[in-house]
N, C-alpha and C positions, 0 to 999 in steps of 0.2 A: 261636666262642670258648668253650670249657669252663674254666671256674672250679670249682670246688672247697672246698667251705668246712668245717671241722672240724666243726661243728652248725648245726640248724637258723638256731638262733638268731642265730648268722653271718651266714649267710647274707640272713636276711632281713634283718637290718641292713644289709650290706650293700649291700644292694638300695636300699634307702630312701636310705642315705644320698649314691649314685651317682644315683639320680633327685633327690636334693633337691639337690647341689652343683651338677647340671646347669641348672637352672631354680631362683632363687630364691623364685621362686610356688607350686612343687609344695607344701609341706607347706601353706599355706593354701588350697590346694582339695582337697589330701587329707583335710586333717581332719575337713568336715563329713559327706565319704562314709565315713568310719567310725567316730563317732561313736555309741556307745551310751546305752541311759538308764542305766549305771550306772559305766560307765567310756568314757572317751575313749580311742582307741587313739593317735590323735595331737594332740598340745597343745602348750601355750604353757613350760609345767613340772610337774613330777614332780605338785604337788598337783592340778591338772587334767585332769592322766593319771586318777588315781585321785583323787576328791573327795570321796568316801563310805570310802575306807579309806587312812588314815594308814600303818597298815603295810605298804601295798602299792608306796608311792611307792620303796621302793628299787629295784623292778623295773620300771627303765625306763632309759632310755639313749637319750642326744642325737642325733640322727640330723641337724641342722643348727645354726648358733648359734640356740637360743635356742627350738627345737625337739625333742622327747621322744616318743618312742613305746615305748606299753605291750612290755614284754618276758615276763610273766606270763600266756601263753597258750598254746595247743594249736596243733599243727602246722594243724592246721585254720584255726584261726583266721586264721594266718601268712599262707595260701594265701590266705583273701577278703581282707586285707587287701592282699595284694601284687595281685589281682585288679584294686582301687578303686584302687592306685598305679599301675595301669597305664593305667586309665579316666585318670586326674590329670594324667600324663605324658603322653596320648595314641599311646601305645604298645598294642601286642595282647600279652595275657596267649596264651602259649602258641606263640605266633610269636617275636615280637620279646623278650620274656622266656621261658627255657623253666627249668620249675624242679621239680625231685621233693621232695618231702618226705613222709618216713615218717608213713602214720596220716594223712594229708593227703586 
């Protein structure tokens, strides 16, 4: 199946949000595998995404009820994080997910 998505950003939402409807578990074992010391990439809400920057909390988007991941990141980042979504969902990044992203 080839999809298509108008940006990264899409896409990788996308993605998260089709693993998280599939399994209501996926985002609480996703989140500790991405998990940073300065930002959370996936949390409970906006201020736990980002907990150290107030203005960062608008750059985030719900990817399950009651579930938010970071949206203020580099294509890079997109990739590991869709990587540890894959570990979560036990799925193969690159198999079973195949995904290009520029600068990635």
């Amino acid at each position: 199946m080839v999809d298509i998505a108008p940006t990264a950003k899409d896409a990788f939402l996308a993605i998260l949000r089709t693993l998280a409807a599939e399994d209501g578990t996926f985002c609480a074992r996703l989140a500790p595998l991405v998990a940073g010391r300065n930002v959370n990439h996936i949390a409970r809400n906006p201020a736990q995404v980002h907990p150290h920057r107030p203005d960062l909390r608008g750059e985030t988007a719900e990817i399950a009820p009651g579930w938010f991941a970071n949206t203020n990141i580099a294509n890079r980042q997109k990739e590991t994080i869709l990587r540890a979504a894959c570990e979560a969902a036990g799925i193969v990044f690159g198999r079973d997910l195949q995904i290009e992203l520029p600068n990635a």
